[in-house]
C-alpha positions in Angstrom: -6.3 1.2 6.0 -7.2 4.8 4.9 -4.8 7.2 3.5 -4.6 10.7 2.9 -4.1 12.2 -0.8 -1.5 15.4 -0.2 -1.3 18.3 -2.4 2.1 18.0 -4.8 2.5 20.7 -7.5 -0.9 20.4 -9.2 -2.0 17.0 -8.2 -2.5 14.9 -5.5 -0.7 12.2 -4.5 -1.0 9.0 -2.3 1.8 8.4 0.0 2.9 4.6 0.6 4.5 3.7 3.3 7.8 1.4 3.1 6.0 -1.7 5.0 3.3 -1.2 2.1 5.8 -0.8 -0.8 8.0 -3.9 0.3 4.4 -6.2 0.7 3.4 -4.9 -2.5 7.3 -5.7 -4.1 7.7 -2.2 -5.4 10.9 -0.1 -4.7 11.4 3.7 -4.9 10.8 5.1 -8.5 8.4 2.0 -9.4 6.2 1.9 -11.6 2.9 0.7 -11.1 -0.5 0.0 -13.5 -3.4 1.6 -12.4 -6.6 -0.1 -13.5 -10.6 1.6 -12.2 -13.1 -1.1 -11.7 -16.2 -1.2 -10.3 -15.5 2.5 -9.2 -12.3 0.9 -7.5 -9.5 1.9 -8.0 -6.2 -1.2 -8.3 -3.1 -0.6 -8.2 -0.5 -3.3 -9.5 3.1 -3.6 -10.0 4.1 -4.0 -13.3 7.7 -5.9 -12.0 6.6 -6.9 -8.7 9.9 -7.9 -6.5 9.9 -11.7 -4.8 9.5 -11.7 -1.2 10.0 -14.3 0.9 7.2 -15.5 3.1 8.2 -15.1 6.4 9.7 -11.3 5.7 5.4 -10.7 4.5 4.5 -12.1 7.4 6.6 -9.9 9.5 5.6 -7.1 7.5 2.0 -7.9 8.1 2.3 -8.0 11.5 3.9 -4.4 11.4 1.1 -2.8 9.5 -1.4 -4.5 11.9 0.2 -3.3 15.3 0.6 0.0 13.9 -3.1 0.2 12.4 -4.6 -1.7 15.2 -7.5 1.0 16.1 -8.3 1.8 12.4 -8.3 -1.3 11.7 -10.5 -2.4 14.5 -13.0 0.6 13.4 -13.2 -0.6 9.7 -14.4 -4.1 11.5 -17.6 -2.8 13.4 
């Protein structure tokens, strides 16, 4: 999936979107640990909420329908 950074006061920032946040276990105002390796960067919870498995697989399939074509691109 590729994401644009947008401009907010003097930084940039990277917009989630809720499907995203709710795989990931994070809720509004979360805070995450950012950790650069390998030139990548991770991004990880630091209270990660429990989700149940069929609600991630729902979620999944969201993000996949939705991203279909970009997803299919990243692929070739």
């Amino acid at each position: 999936m590729i994401k644009q950074l947008r401009k907010v006061g003097n930084s940039n920032a990277l917009i989630l979107d809720k499907p995203i946040l709710e795989l990931l276990g994070l809720e509004e105002d979360g805070q995450v640990q950012l950790t650069i390796q390998n030139g990548n960067l991770i991004v990880t919870p630091t209270r990660p909420l429990q989700i149940d498995p069929k609600n991630l697989n729902d979620k999944l399939d969201y993000i996949v329908k939705k991203r279909k074509k970009v997803l299919k691109r990243l692929a070739e």
